[in-house]
C-alpha positions as CSV (number, residue, x, y, z in Angstrom):
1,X,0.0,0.0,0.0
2,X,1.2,3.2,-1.2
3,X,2.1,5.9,2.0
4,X,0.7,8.8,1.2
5,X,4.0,11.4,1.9
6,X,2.2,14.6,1.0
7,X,-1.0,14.7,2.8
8,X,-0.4,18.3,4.4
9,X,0.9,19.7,1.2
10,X,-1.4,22.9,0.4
11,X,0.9,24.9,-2.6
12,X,-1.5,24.2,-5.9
13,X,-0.3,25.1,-9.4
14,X,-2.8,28.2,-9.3
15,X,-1.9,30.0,-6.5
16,X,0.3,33.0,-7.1
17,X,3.9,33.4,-5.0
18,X,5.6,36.3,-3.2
19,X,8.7,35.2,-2.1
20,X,10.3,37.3,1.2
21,X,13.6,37.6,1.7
22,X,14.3,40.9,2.9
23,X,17.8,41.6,3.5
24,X,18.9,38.4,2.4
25,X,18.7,38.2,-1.3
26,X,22.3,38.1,-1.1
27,X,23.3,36.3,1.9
28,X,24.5,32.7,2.7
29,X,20.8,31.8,3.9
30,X,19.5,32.8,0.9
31,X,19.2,29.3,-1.2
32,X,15.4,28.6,-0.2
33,X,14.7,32.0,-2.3
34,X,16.9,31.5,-4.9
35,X,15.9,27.4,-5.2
36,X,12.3,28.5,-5.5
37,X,12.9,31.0,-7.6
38,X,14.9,28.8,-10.2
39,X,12.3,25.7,-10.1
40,X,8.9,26.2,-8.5
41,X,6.3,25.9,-11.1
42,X,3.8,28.2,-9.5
43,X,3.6,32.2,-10.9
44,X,6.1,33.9,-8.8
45,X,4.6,37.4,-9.0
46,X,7.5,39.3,-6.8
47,X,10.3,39.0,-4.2
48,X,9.7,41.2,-1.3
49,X,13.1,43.1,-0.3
50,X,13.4,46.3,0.6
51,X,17.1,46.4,-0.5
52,X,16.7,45.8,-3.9
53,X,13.2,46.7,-4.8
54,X,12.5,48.5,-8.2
55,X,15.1,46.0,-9.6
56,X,14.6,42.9,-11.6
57,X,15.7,39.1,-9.6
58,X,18.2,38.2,-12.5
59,X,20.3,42.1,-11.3
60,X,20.9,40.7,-8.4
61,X,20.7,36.4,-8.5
62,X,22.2,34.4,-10.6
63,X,19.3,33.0,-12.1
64,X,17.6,33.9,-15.7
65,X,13.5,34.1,-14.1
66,X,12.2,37.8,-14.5
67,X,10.9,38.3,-11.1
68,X,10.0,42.2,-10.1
69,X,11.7,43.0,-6.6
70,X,9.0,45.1,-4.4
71,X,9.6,46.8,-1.0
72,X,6.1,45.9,1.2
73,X,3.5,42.9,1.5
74,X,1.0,45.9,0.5
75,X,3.2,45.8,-3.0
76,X,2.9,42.2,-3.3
77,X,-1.0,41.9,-2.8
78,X,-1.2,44.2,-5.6
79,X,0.8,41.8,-7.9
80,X,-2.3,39.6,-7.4
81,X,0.3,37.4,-4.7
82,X,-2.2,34.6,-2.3
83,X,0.4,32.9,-0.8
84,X,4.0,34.1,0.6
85,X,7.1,31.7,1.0
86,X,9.8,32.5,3.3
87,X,12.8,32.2,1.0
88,X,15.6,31.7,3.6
89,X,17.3,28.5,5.4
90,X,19.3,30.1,8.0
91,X,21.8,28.0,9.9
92,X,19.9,26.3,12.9
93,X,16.4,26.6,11.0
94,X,15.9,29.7,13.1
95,X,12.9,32.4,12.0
96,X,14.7,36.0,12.3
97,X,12.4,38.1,14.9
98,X,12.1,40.8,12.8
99,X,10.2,38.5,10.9
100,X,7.4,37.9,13.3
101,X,5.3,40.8,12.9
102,X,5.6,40.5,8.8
103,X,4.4,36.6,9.1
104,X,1.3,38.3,11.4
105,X,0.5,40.9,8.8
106,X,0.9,38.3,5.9
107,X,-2.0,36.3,7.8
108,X,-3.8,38.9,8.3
109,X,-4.0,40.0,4.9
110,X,-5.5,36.9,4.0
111,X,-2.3,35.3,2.8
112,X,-1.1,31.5,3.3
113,X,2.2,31.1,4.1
114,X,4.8,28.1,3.4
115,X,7.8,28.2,5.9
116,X,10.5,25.9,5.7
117,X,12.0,26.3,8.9
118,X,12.3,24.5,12.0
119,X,10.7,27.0,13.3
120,X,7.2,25.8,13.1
121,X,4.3,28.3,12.8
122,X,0.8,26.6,12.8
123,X,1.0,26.3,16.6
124,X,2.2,29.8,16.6
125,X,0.1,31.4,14.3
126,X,-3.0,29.4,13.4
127,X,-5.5,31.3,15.7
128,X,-5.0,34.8,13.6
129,X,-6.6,32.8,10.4
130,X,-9.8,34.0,9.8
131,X,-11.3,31.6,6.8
132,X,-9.4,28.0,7.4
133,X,-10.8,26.9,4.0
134,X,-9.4,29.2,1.9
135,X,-6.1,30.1,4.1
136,X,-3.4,28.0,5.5
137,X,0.4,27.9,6.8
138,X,2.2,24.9,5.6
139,X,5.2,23.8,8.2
140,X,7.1,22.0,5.3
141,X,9.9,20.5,8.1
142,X,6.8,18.2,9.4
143,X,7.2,14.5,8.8
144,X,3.5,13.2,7.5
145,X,4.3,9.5,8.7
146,X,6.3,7.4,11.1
147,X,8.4,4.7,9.0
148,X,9.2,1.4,9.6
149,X,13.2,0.2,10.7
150,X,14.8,0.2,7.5
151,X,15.8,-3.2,6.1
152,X,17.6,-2.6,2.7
153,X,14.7,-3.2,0.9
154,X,16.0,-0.8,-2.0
155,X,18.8,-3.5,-2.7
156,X,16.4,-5.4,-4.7
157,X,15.4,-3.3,-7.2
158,X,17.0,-3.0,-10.7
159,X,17.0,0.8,-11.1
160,X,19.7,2.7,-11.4
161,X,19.8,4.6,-7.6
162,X,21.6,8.5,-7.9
163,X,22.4,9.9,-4.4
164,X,24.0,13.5,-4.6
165,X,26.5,13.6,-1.6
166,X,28.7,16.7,-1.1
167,X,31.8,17.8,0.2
168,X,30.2,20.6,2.6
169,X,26.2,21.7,3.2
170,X,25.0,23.9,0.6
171,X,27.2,23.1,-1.9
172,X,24.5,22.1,-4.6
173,X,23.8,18.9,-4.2
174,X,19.3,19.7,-4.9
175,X,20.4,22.0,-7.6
176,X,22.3,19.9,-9.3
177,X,19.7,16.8,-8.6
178,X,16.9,18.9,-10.0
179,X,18.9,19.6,-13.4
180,X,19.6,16.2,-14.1
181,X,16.5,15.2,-13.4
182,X,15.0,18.1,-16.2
183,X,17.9,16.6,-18.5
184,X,16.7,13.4,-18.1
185,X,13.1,14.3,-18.9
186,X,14.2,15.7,-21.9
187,X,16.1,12.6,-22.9
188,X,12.8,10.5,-22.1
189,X,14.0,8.8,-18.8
190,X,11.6,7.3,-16.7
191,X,12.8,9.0,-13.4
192,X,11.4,10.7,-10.2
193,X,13.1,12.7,-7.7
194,X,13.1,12.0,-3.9
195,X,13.0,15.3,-2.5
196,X,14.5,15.3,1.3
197,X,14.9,18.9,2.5
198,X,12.5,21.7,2.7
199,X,13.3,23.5,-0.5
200,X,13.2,20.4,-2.7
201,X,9.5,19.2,-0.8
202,X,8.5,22.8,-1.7
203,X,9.4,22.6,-5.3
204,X,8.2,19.2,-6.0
205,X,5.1,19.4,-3.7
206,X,6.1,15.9,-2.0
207,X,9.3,14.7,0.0
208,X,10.8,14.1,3.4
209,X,11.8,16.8,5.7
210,X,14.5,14.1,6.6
211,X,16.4,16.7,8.9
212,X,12.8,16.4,11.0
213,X,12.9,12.4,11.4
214,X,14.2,11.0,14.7
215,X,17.5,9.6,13.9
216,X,16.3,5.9,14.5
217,X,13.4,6.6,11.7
218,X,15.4,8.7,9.5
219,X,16.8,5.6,7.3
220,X,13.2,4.3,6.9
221,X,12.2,7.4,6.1
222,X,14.4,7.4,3.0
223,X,13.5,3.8,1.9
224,X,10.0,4.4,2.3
225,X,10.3,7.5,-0.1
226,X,12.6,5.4,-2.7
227,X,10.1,2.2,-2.5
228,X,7.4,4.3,-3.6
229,X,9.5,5.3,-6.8
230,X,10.5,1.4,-7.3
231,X,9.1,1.3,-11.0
232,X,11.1,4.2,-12.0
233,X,14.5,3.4,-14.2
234,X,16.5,6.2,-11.9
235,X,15.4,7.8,-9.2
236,X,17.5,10.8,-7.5
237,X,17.5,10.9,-4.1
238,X,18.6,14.9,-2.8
239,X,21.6,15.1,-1.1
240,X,22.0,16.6,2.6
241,X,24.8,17.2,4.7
242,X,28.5,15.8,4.4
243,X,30.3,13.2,5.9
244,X,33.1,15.5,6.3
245,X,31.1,18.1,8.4
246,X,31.0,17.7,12.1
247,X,27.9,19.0,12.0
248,X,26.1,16.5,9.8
249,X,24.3,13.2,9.9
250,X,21.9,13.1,6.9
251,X,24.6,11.5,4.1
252,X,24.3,7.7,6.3
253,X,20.7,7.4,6.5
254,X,20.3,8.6,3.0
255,X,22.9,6.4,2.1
256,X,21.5,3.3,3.8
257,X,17.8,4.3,3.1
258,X,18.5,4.4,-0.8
259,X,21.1,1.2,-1.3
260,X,22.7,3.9,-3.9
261,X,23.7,2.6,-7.0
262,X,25.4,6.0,-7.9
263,X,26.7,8.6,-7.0
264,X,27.0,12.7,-8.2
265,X,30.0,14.6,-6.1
266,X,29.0,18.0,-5.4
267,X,31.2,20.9,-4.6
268,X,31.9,24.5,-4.3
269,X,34.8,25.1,-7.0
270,X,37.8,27.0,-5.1
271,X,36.8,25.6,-1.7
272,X,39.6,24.7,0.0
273,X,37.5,24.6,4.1
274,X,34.0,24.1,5.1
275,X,32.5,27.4,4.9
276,X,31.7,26.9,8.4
277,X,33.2,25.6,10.6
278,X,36.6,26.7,8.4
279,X,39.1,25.0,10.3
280,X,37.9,21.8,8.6
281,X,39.7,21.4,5.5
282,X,38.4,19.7,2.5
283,X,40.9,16.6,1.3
284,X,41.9,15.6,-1.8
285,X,38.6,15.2,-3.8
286,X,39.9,11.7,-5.0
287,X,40.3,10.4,-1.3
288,X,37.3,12.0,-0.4
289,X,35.6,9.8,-3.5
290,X,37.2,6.4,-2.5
291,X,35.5,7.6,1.6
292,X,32.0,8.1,-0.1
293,X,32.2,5.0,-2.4
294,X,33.7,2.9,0.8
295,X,30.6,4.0,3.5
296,X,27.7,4.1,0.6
297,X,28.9,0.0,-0.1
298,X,30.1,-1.1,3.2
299,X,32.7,-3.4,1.9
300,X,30.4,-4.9,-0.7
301,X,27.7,-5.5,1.9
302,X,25.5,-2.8,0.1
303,X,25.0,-2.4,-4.1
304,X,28.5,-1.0,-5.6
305,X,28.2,2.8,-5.8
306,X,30.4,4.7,-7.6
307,X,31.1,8.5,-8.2
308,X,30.1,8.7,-11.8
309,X,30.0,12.2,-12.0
310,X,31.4,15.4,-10.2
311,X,29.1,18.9,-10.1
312,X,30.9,21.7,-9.4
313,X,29.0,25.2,-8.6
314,X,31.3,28.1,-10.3
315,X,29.3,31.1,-9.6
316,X,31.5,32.2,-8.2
317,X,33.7,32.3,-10.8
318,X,34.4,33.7,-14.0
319,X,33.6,31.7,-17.2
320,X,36.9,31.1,-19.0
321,X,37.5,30.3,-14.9
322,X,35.4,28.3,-14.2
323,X,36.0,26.2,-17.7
324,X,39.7,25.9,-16.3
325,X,38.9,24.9,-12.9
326,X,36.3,21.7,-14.5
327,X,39.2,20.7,-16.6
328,X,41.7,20.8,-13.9
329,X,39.2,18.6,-11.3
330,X,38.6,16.6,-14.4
331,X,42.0,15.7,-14.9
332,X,42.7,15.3,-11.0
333,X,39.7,12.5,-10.9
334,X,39.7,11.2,-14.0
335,X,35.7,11.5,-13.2
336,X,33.4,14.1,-16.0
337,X,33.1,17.5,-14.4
338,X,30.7,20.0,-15.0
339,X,28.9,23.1,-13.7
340,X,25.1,21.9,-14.8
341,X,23.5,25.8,-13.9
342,X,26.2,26.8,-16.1
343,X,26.9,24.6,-18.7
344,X,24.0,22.4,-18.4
345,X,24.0,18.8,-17.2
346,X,24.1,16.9,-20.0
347,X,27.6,15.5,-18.9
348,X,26.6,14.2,-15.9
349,X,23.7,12.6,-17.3
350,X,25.4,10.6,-20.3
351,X,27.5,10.1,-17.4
352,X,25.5,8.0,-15.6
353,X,23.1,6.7,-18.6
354,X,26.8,5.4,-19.7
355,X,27.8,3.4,-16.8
């Protein structure tokens, strides 16, 4: 019987998007913004910051959707927006206190709100809706169900199993996941994506907030999520975490949850530390590899999984640069390298179509 992992999901196709990231457009927390920005369906009708507004998204993001930037929630109601998302993933899932009394005025508008923060808000908040039918906050870090011990079910199927792992958080590991995934679609692969944080659920409409599960659940969590996808020919499962950061548990249970078949290295091109904590050092990428490949099959307990492709985010970085810096980690690892925002994904597709 088929668990139903979206139950609580309330973000239709025809409701229209503010997205409110004041003073963060251009911050480190700002990747829930930008990653709905880049791939929600929905009509995104404006971003809310007062910084930047009068401008155009694509001045200030790296990203090619024409979004207009306005300065209130007043501005944003009279772009026709129903529902606003909060478009930032702070460290610690934290919601900013300046904050609050937006999130109350939103409400009171008569706006839904999707927050993707730990920082849950229906307990908070729920009493100021007025008309529950037609208005709602969706708490996207709730788990809709309490999985079973997982039991390596996923080593029986025949698909071919992607797992994005990275070598530090917010490196790219959805962004990349979500490009192969449009590549693929393209090429006529029956795929589906397991979406496992909050931006990814929020984009695809269904997921697991796996960051939400109880440690002891959070491996079932991920099989249950890959079962369900067991007729597909690949499924991608989104990356979390890092085995290298001290901070991080997610890359096991998504490792053990998914029996991985395959997997896409992602990485911030220059990088040379965490970006926090920066006294940890990033190794050699090819050591780093062999570590990945060794946990994900457990000395050939679990399906062989092999780095078959490396995604390297070069924003950061200009483009004769960043060309320079793939063929340089391409020669190191001996592994195809590509920036799949930039240059698209097609090379880390054939790359695993290939193998």
């Amino acid at each position: 019987m088929e668990l139903n992992l979206n139950q609580n999901i309330m973000l239709r196709t025809n409701h229209r998007v503010a997205v409110y990231m004041d003073g963060h457009m251009e911050s480190d927390y700002a990747k829930m913004g930008i990653g709905v920005l880049r791939y929600l369906p929905n009509e995104i009708v404006c971003v809310i910051d007062q910084v930047h507004a009068g401008k155009q998204t694509s001045s200030v993001l790296n990203i090619n959707r024409e979004v207009p930037i306005v300065e209130t929630l007043e501005d944003a109601l009279r772009q026709g927006a129903d529902v606003l998302i909060l478009g930032i993933a702070p460290s610690g899932g934290k919601i900013p206190e300046s904050w609050v009394s937006v999130i109350e005025l939103a409400i009171d508008l008569g706006m839904s709100i999707v927050n993707g923060l730990h920082d849950l808000l229906n307990t908070r908040f729920s009493a100021r809706i007025k008309e529950p039918s037609k208005q709602w906050i969706w708490d996207v870090r709730i788990p809709q169900f309490t999985p079973k011990i997982a039991t390596a079910k996923a080593m029986s199927l025949q698909n071919k199993r992607i797992l994005l792992v990275g070598t530090d958080m917010a490196v790219g590991k959805m962004t990349a996941g979500l490009e192969i995934l449009e590549w693929a679609k393209t090429e006529g692969i029956d795929i589906r994506f397991v979406a496992t944080g909050q931006i990814g659920i929020t984009i695809m409409g269904t997921g697991i907030p796996l960051d939400a599960f109880k440690v002891d659940h959070a491996c079932g969590a991920v099989e249950t999520a890959v079962m369900e996808a067991a007729d597909s020919d690949w499924i991608l499962i989104e990356g979390q975490g890092s085995l290298l950061h001290p901070g991080s548990t997610a890359t096991l249970p998504l490792m053990r949850g998914s029996c991985p078949t395959h997997l896409i290295l992602c990485h911030h091109a220059g990088k040379e530390t965490l970006r926090s904590p920066e006294h940890i050092k990033i190794p050699d990428l090819k050591a780093f590899i062999a570590l990945n490949e060794a946990i994900a099959t457990a000395c050939g307990t679990f399906p062989r999984a092999k780095v078959v492709g490396i995604a390297v985010n070069t924003s950061s970085l200009k483009a004769d640069e960043a060309k320079a810096y793939i063929e340089s980690v391409e020669a190191q690892t001996q592994i195809p390298v590509t920036d799949p925002v930039r240059f698209g994904a097609a090379k880390l597709g054939q790359a695993i179509a290939n193998d």
